[in-house]
Residue frames as a rotation matrix with the C-alpha (Angstrom) as fourth column:
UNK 1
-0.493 -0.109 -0.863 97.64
-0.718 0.612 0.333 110.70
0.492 0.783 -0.380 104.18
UNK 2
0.629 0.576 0.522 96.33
-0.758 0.603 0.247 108.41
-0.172 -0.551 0.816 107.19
UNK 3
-0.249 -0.813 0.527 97.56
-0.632 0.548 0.547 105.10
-0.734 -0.197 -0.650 107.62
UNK 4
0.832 0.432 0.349 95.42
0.056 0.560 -0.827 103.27
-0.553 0.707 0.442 104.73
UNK 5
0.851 -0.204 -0.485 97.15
-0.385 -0.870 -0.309 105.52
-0.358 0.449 -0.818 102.75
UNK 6
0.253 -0.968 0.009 100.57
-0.967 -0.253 -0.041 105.10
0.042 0.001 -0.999 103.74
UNK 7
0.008 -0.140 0.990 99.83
-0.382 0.915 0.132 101.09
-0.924 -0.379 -0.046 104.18
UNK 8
0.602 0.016 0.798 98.84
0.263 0.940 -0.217 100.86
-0.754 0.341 0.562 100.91
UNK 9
0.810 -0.550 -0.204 101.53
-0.479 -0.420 -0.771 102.85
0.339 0.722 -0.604 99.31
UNK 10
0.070 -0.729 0.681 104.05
-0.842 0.323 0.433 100.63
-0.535 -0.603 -0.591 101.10
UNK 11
0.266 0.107 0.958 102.26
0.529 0.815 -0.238 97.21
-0.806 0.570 0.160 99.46
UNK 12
0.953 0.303 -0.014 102.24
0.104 -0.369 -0.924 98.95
-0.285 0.879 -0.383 96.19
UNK 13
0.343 -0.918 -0.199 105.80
-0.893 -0.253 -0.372 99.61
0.291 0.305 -0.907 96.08
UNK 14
-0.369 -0.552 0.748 107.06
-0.415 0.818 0.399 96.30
-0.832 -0.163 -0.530 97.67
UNK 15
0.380 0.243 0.892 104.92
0.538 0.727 -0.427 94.29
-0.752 0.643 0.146 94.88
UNK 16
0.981 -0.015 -0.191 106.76
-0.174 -0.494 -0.852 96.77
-0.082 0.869 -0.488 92.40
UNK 17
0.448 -0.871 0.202 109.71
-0.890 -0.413 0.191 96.21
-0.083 -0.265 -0.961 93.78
UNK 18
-0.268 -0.275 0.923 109.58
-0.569 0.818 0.078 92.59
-0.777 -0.505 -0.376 94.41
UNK 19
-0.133 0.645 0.753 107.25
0.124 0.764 -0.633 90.97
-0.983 0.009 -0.181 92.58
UNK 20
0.894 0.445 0.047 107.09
0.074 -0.044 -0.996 92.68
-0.441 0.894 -0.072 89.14
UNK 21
-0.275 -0.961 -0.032 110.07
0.125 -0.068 0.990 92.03
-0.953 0.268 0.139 86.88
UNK 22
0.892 0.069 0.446 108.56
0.437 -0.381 -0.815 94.14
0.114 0.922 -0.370 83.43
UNK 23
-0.535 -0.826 -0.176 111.19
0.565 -0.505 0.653 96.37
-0.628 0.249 0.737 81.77
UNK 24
0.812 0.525 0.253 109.79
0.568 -0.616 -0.545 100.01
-0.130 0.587 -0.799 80.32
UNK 25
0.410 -0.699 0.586 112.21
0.812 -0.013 -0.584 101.54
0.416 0.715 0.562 78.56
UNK 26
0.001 0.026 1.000 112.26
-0.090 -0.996 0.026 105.10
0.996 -0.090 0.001 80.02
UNK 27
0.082 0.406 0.910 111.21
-0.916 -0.329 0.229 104.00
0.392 -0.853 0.345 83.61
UNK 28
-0.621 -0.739 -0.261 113.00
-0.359 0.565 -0.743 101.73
0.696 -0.368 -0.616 86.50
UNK 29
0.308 0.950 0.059 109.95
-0.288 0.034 0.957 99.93
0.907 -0.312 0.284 88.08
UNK 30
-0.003 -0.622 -0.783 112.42
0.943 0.258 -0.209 98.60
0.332 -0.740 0.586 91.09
UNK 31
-0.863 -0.231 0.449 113.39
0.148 -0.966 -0.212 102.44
0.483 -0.117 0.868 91.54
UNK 32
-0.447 0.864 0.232 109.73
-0.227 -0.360 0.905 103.08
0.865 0.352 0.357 91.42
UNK 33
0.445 0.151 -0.882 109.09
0.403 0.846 0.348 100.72
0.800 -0.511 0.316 94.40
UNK 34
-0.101 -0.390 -0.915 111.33
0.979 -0.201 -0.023 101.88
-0.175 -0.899 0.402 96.93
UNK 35
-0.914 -0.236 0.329 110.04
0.281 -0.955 0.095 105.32
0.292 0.179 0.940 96.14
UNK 36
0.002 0.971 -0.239 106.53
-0.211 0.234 0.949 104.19
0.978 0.048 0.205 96.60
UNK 37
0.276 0.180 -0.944 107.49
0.725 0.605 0.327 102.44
0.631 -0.775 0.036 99.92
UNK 38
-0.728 -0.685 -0.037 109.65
0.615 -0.628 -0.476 105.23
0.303 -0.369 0.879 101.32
UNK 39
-0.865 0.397 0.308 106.93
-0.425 -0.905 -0.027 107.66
0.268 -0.154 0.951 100.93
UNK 40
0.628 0.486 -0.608 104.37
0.581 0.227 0.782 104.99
0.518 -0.844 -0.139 103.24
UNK 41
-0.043 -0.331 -0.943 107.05
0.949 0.281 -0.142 104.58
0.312 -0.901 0.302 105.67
UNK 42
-0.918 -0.248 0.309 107.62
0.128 -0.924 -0.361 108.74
0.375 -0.292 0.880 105.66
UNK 43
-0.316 0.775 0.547 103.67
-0.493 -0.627 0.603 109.43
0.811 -0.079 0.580 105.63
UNK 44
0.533 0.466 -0.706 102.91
0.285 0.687 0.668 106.62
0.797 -0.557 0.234 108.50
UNK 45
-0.362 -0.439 -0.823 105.58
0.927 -0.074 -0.368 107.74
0.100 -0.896 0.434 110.68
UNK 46
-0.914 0.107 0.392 104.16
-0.044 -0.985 0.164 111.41
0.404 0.133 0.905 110.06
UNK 47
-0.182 0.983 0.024 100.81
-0.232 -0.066 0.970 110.51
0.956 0.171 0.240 110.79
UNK 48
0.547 0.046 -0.836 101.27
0.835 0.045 0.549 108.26
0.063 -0.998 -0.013 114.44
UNK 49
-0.593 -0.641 -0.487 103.49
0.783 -0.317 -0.535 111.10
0.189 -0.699 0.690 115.44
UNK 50
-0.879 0.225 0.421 100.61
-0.122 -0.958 0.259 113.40
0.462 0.177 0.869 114.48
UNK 51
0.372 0.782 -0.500 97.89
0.280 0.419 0.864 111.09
0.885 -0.461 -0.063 116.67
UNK 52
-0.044 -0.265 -0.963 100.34
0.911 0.385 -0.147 111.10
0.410 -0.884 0.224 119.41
UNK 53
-0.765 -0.228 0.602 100.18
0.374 -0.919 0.127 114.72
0.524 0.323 0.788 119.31
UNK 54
-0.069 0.991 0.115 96.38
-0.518 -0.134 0.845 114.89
0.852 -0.001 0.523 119.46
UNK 55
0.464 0.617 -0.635 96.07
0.094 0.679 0.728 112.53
0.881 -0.398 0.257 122.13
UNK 56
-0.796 -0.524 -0.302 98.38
0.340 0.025 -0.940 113.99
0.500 -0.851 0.158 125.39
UNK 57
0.371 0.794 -0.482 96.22
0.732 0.069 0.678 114.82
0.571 -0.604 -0.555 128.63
UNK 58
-0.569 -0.300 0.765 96.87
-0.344 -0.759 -0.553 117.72
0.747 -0.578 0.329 130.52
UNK 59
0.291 0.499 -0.816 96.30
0.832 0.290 0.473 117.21
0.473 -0.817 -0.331 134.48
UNK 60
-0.403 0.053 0.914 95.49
-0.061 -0.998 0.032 119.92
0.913 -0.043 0.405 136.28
UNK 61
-0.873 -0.153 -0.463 96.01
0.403 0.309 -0.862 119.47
0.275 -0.939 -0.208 140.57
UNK 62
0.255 0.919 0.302 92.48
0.263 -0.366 0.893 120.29
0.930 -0.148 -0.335 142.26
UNK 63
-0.654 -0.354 0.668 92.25
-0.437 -0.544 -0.716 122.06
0.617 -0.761 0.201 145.59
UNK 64
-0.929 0.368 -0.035 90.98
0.328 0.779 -0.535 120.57
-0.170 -0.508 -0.844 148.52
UNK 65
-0.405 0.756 -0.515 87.14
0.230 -0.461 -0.857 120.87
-0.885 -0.465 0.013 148.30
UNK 66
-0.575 0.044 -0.817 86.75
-0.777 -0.344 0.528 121.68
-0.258 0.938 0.231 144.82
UNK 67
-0.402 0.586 0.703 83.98
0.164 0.802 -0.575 120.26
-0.901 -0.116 -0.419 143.09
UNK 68
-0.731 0.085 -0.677 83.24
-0.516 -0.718 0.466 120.15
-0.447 0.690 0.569 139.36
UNK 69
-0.029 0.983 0.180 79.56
0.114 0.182 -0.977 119.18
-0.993 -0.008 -0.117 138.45
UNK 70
-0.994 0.039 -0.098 78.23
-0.074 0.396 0.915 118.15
0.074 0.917 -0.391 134.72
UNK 71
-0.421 0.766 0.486 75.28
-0.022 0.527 -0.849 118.55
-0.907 -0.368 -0.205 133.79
UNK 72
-0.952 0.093 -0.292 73.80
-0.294 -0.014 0.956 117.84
0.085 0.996 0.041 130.15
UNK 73
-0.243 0.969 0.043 70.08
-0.132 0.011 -0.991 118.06
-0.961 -0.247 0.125 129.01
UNK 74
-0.949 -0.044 -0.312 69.16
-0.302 -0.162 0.940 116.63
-0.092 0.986 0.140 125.78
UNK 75
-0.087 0.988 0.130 65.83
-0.406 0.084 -0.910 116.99
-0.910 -0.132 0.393 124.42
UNK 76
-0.554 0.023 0.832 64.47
0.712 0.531 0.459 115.79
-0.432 0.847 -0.310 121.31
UNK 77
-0.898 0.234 -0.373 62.68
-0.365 -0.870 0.333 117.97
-0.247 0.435 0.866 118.60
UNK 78
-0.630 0.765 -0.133 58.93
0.337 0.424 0.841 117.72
0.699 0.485 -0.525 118.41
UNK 79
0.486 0.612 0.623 55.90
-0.683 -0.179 0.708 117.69
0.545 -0.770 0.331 120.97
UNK 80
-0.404 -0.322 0.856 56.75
-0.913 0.199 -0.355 116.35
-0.056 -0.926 -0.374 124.43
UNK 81
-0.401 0.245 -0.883 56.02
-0.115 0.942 0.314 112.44
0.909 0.228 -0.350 124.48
């Protein structure tokens, strides 16, 4: 869902919840609202727990002497300039 997402299903339900005071016969816009918000708060905590996830580091002890070297060659496509 991402956090847009889940931010703006949070607003959406508080201004149902709060702010709108209509009355549809069949359907409990208050209800509605804290169903709306719930399912931010569920998809936002789902989502940082799924960044934090993605984002641990793994260190890995070098030996003495050990040397790891990078190199990267990028060329462009065409004739040589």
């Amino acid at each position: 869902m991402g956090i847009g997402g889940s931010i703006f299903l949070i607003a959406l339900g508080a201004i149902l919840a709060f702010a709108v005071d209509a009355s549809i016969g069949f359907l409990d816009l208050y209800v509605v609202g804290w169903v709306l918000m719930l399912a931010g708060l569920v998809g936002l905590i789902l989502t940082m727990f799924y960044w934090r996830s993605r984002r641990q580091t793994v260190v890995r002890p070098t030996t003495q002497g050990e040397v790891v070297e990078e190199y990267r060659e990028v060329r462009r496509p065409g004739p040589p300039v």
